[in-house]
N, C-alpha and C positions, 0 to 999 in steps of 0.2 A: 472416627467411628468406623467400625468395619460390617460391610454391608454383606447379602448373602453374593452379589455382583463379584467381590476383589478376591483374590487368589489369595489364598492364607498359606504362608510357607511354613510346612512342619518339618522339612527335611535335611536339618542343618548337621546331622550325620555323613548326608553324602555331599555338600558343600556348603559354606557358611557364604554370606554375599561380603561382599570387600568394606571390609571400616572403612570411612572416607579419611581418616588420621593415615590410613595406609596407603589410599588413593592418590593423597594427597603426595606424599611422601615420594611415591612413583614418578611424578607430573614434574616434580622438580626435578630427579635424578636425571630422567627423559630430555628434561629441558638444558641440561649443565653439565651432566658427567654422564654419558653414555656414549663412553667405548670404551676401549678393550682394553680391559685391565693388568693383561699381561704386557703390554705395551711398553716400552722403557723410555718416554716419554711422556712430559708434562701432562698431558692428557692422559694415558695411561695411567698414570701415579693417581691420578684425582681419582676414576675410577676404583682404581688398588683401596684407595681409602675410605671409598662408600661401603665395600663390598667388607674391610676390614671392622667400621662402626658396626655392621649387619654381625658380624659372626659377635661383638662384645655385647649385641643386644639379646643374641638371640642365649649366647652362652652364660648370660646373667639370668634370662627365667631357669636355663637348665642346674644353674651352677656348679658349671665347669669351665676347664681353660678354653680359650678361643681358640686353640690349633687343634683342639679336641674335635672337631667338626669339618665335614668334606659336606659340599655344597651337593647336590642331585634334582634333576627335576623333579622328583616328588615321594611318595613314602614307597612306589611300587617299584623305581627302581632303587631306592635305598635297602630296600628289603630284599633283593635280589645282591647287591654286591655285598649286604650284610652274610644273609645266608651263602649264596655261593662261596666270597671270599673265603667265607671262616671255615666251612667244609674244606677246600680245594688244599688251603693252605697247612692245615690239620690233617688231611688224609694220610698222611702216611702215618699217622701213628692209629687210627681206627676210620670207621665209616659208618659207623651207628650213629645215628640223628635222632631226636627227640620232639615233637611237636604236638598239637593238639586238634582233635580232628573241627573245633570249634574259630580256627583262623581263617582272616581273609583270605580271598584266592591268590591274591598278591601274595600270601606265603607257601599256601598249599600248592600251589601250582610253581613252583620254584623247589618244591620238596618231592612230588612228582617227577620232576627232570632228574636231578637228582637220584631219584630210584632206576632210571632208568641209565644212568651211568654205575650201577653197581652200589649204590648206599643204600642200609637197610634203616626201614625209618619206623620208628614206636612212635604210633599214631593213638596220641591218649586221649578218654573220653571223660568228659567233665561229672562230678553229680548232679542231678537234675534241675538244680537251679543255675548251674553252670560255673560253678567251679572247680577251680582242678586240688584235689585234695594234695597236702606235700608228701605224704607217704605214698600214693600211687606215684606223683613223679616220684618220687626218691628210687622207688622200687623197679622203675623203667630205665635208670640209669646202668651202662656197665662199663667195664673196664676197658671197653673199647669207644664208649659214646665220648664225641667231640663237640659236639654241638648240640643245643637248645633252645629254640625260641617260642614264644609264649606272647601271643595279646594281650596289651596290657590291661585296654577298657574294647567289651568286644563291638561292634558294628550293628551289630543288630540289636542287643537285647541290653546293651549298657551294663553286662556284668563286667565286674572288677576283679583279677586277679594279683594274689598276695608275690606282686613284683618282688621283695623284700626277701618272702621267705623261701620262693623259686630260687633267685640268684644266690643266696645262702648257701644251699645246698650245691647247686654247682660250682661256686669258688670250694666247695670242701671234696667235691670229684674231679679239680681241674680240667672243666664242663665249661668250654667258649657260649654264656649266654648271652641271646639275643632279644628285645623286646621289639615288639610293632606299636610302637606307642604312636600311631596316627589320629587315633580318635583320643588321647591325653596331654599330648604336649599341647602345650597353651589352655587347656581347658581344666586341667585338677594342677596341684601343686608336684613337680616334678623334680625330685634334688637328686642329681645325678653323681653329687660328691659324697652322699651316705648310701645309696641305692649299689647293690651288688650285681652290677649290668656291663658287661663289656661291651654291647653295640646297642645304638636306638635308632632306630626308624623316624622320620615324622616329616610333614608335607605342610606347606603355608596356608592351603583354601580350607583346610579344616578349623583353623582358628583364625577368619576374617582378615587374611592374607591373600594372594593372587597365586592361581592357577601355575602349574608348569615349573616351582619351585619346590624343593624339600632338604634335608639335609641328615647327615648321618652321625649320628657319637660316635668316636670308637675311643676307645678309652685308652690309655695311657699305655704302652707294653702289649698292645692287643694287634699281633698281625693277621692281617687278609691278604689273601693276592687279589692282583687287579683283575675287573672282566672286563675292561676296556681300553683301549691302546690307541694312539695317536700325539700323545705331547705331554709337557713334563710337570700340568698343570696338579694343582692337590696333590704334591708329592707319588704324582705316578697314579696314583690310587682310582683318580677317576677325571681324566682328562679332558680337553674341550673348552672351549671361552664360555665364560661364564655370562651369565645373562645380570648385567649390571643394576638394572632398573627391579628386576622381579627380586633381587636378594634382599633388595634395599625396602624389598616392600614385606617380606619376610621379616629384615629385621624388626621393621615398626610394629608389624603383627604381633611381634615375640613383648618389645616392649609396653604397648598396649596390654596386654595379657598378665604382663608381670603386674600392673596396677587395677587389673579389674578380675580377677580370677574370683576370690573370696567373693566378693559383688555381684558376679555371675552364678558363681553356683549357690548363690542361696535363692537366687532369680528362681533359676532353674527349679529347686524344691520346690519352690511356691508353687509354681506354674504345673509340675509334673501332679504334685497331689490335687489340685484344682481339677486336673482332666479326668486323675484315678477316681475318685470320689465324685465324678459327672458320670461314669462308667460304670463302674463294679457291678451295677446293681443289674445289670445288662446280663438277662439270662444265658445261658452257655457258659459267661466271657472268662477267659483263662488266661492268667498273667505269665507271660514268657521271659525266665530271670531272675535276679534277686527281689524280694520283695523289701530286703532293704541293706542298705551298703552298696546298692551300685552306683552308678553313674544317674546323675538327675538329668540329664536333658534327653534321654530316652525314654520312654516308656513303649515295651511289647507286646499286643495285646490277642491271641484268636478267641474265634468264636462259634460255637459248634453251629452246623447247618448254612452256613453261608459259605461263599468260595471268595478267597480272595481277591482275585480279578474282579469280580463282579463289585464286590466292595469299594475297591478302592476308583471304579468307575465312579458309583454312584455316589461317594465320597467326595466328588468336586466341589465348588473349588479348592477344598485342601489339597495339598501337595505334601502327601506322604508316602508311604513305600509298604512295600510287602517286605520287602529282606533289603539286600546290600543293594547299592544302586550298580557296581560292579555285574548283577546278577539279574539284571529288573529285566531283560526281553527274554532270559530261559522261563521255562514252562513247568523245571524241576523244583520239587519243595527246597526250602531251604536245609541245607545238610547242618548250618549251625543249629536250628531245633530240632530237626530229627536228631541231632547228636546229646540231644537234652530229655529226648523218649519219647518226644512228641509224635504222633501219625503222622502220615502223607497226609492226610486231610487236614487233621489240626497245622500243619506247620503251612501248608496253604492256606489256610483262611486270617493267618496271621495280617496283624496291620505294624508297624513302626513309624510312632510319632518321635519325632527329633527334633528338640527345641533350643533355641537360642539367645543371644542377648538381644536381640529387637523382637521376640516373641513380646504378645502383649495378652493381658488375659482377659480380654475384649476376644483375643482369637482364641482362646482356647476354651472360652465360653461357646464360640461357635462351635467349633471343634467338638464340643460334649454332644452340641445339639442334632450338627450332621451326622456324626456318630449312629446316636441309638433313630435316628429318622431314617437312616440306610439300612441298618440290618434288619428293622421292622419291616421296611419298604421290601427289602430282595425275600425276608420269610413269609410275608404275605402272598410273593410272587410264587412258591410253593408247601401250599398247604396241606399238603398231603406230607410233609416232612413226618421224621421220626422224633418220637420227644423221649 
């Protein structure tokens, strides 16, 4: 039973807590094969072959080949060797990049640098519910654009973009696409062998995996240059002993996922229309996002007259978020709703609840109830508001 005392975690957007299938998984590798799997010895070998099972598990939920993937600590720097790579290695034939002003900073701020080495970047802006239509991208493309990459389920607001029909159109501009599928791998169905994507992002703690792991797609015939240098590991690409135990816990994440995805996200609808439908009726309250086709373990929600600080104080003990948790000590509205048309006020007063497979709807019974007990309690605290 959950009391008003226990901490309800809604924030399984900015990390999931570890399957103990995955835990477990780690405890052993820790206990029997942890070392260095470049080693050319017995021990070594054993190593080589945890880290080998990790890539056949992880490359069955993606369905692709297992050399298809470069190990990284996690989706920020995968998305970093993703975009740099493909930029740097491409440049000489153009320097036009294509991105959306609605990604994480893990890519915006990688696309920024970038600008500042001389690449000019079409910074496209979604429709208001946060999609990016294919005709504006199509029509941001030119003859010198190399590169594109696109969020695939966004961070804050659980829209979904038409991965499918983005990559399309770039395999017909020969357009190096890139997705940030951090917030999708392990959580929707991902088939990487019909999806028209040359690179993917994706990080283990997002789908109940451990911290400090991630790993890269690159797809078959797709070069990057390397951003990092020191030894001969991952075919040059991205070097450094491999952390034996975290991959190992990666791959269980992946394979857990490949058997409870379907099972999860009908969780997640339940759970999400339980809170909408505790909510909606919540004067002000404006939903931020697809109202339907996104992602179900999100839900975005502001509220006029209230500040978001203030809210999500009075919101204890849930543990949820105003925006990215990348972004949770700046003071700035979030740029993914203002990039949606929302005010500086509206996009601060916003809440993100982010729910998961141990969300239970005991919590999210409470969750409706702190809710409208918070924004009544902070609009009380100024009555003299504008209605």
């Amino acid at each position: 039973m959950v009391t008003n005392a226990d901490p309800v975690y809604l924030d399984y957007a900015a990390t999931t807590p570890l399957d103990p299938r995955v835990a477990e998984r780690m405890r052993a590798v820790q206990s029997s094969a942890y070392f260095n799997p470049a080693s050319n010895h017995f021990a070594g070998r054993l190593s080589a072959t945890v880290v080998d099972e990790a890539a056949v598990q992880l490359a069955a939920l993606l369905n692709v080949d297992p050399t298809s993937l470069l190990w990284t600590s996690g989706a920020t720097e995968s998305n970093n060797l993703a975009i740099l790579g493909g930029a740097k290695q491409r440049e000489h034939r153009g320097k036009h990049l294509v991105t959306m002003r609605t990604e994480h900073k893990a890519v915006v701020d990688v696309f920024r640098a970038l600008e500042k080495q001389g690449f000019e970047i079409a910074w496209l802006a979604p429709d208001a519910d946060g999609r990016l239509p294919l005709e504006r991208f199509e029509a941001a493309l030119r003859d010198d654009t190399q590169l594109a990459s696109i969020l695939h389920i966004n961070n804050e607001t659980g829209v979904v973009q038409d991965i499918e029909g983005l990559g399309a159109i770039c395999r017909s501009h020969d357009v190096l696409f890139h997705v940030d599928g951090a917030q999708s791998a392990g959580k929707v169905p991902v088939d990487l062998a019909h999806l028209p994507v040359d690179l993917m992002s994706l990080t283990a703690h997002k789908f109940y995996g451990p911290k400090g792991v991630g790993a890269l797609f690159v797809a078959d015939g797709t070069p990057i240059a390397p951003q990092m240098f020191g030894g001969g590991q991952q075919r040059r690409l991205r070097p450094g002993t491999l952390p034996v135990d975290l991959i190992a816990g990666l791959g269980e994440a992946a394979s857990v996922a490949s058997s409870c995805i379907d099972k999860d996200l009908l969780h997640l609808a339940a759970l999400r229309d339980q809170l909408w439908k505790g909510i909606r009726d919540v004067e002000g309250l404006q939903r931020n996002g697809q109202d339907r086709g996104g992602y179900p373990g999100i839900l975005n929600v502001g509220v006029q007259d209230v500040e978001g600080e203030s809210l999500l104080l009075a919101l204890e003990p849930l543990c949820v978020a105003t925006g990215s948790a990348c972004n949770s000590r700046s003071q700035e509205p979030s740029s993914v709703l203002r990039a949606l048309g929302r005010s500086d006020l509206e996009a601060q007063s916003a809440i993100r609840f982010s729910l998961g497979r141990q969300t239970t709807s005991a919590e999210i019974e409470l969750a409706v109830s702190a809710y409208r007990n918070a924004v009544k309690k902070l609009r009380d605290l100024a009555p003299e508001r504008v209605r």
